[in-house]
N, C-alpha and C positions, 0 to 999 in steps of 0.2 A: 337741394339735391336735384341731380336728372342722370335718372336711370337710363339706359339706351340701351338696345337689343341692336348689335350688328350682325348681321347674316351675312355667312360668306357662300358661293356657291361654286359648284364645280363641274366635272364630268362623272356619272356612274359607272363603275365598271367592273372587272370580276378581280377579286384580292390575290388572287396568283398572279397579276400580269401588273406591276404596280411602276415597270419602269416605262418613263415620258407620263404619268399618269395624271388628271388634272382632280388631284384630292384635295377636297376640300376643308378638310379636317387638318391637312398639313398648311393650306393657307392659314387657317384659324391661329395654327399656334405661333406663325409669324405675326398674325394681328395680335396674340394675348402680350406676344414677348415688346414688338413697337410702345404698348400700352403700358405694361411694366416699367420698361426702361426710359419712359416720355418722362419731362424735368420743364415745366412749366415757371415760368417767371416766380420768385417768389411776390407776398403782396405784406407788407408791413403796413398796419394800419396802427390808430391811436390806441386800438384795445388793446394788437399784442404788448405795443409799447409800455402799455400799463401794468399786465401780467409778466411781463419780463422785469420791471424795478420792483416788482413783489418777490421774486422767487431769490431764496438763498444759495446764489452765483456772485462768482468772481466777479469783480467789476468788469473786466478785461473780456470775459465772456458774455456778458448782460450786454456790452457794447456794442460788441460783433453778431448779438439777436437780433440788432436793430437796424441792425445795418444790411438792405439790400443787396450790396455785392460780396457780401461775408456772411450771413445766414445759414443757408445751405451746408457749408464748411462745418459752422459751427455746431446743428443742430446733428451732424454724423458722428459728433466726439460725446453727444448729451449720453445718459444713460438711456436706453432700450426705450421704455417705457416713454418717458417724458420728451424723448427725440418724437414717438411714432403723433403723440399731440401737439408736440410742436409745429412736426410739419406739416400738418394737416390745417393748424391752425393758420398759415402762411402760404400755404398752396389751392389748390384747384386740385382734386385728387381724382384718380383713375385705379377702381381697382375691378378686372374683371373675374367674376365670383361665379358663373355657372353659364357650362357650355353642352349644348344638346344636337347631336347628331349622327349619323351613322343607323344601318338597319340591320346590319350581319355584321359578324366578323370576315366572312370572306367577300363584303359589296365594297367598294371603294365610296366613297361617302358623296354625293351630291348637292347637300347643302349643310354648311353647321350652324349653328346661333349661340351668340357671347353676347351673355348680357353683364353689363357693365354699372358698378356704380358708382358713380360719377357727382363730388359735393364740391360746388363751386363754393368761389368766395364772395363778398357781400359786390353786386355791380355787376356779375356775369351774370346773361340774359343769353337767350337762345342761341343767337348768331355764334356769340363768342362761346357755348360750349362745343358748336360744329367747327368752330376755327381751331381749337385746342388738337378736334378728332382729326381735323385733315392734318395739321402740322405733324402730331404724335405717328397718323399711318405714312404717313410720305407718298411714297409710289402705288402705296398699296390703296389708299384714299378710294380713287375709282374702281374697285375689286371689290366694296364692302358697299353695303344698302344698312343707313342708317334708322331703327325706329326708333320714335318716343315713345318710351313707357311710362315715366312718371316728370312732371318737371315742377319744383317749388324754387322761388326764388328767395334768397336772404332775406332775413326779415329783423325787425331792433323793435324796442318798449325803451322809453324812455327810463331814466332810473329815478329824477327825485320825484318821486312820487311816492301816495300815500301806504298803497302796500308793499313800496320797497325798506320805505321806512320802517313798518313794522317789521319787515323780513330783519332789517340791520338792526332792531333792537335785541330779538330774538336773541341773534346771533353773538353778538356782544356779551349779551346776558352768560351765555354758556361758553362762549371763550372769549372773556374778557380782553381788551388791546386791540380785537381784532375789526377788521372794519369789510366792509361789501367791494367788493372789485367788480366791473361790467368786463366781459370776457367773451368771447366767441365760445358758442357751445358749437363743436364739428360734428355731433351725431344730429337726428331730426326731433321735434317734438312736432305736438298739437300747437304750439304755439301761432304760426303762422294763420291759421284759419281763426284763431281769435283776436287777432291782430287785426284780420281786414275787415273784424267789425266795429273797429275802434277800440279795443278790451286790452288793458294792459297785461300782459302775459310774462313771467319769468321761470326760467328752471331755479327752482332752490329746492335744496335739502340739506340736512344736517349729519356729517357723518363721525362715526365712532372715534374716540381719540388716539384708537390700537389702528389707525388705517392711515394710510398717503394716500393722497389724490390719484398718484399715480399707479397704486396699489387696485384703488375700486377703478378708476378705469380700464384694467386690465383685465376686470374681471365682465366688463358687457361683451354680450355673445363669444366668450369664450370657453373653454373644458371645466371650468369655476364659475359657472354664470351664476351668483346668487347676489342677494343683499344680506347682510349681517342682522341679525335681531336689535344689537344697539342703534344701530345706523338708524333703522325701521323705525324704533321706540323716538329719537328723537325726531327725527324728523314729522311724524306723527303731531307729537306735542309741541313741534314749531307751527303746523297749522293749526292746533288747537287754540294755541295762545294767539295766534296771527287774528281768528275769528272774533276772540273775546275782545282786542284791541281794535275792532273794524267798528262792532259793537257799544263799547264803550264801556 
């Protein structure tokens, strides 16, 4: 992830007199709309490749996930849900979430601030998330004062290893046939900061057999944000059992 704060600035002045006016709150929404509508190279890597021959799709469409100049295309006709992970899972995403400016209703605004949250993909590092912002503002690029609020970069845990193993046992155990897939997770964990102390780190949970993947991801930070009590209870008992098998 790297969150950015851009400030835009302008001229103060009185809201009865708003023509030639230099509002800075109307620059903003030229920079939120730029940000909006920016279309960043997609990135296919080995994981989506992976997660694309798992999912129950057409061949014809599993083919054109993986395909660089047909991606995009394709990921617009997925359903709602499984489009919005998809393309997160293949892009560099821009979404700006909260804009603070303005003192009156009748002051013409002087500065606004759009912060921005911004999850690259695995290999973008600093330079290239300011190459994205200058590309995305165009003209507007020099009108906008970029800050860093937060910046973590991609991070991976190796899979055969010993608590993956137990994780795949688990898992089998409760849905038998089924096997562990390594996958881009698009949102953040704690993961990274135990990573860079050597410490293998994984998202797993185990969820209820009434749910789709695409179902519980729709439900983070959304009007439904919860977890389901099945979901809970198992997932629970996968680290329980995950402990006694470390154990012996």
């Amino acid at each position: 992830m790297a969150w950015r704060r851009l400030r835009v600035k302008g001229t103060p002045g009185h809201g009865s007199m708003p023509y030639g006016a230099d509002n800075a709150l109307i620059k903003a929404a030229h920079v939120v709309t730029r940000l909006a509508d920016y279309r960043p190279a997609p990135y296919v890597s080995d994981l989506w490749r992976g997660v694309v021959g798992s999912l129950d799709l057409d061949a014809a469409v599993k083919e054109a996930l993986i395909d660089p100049s047909r991606v995009d295309e394709t990921i617009g006709k997925l359903p709602p849900t499984m489009a919005k992970s998809a393309w997160s899972a293949t892009h560099t995403t821009f979404s700006p979430n909260m804009c603070r400016g303005g003192v009156k209703t009748n002051v013409i605004p002087d500065v606004v601030d759009i912060e921005v949250d911004i999850r690259t993909i695995p290999g973008d590092n600093e330079d290239e998330v300011r190459r994205h912002l200058d590309k995305a503002l165009g003209d507007l690029s020099e009108e906008v004062i970029v800050e860093k609020l937060f910046s973590k970069q991609a991070s991976v845990s190796p899979t055969g290893t010993r608590s993956g193993t137990c994780s795949a046992r688990w898992s089998i155990a409760h849905y038998p046939g089924a096997k562990l897939l390594p996958r881009l997770i698009v949102g953040f964990t704690d993961a990274p900061y135990f990573r860079e102390h050597g410490a293998v780190a994984y998202g797993f949970g185990l969820f209820s057999r009434s749910l789709t993947s695409e179902a519980m991801s729709g439900r983070f930070h959304g009007n439904d944000e919860r977890i389901d009590v099945e979901s809970l209870a198992l997932t629970t008992q996968a680290w329980m059992d995950t402990c006694e098998l470390f154990l012996g």
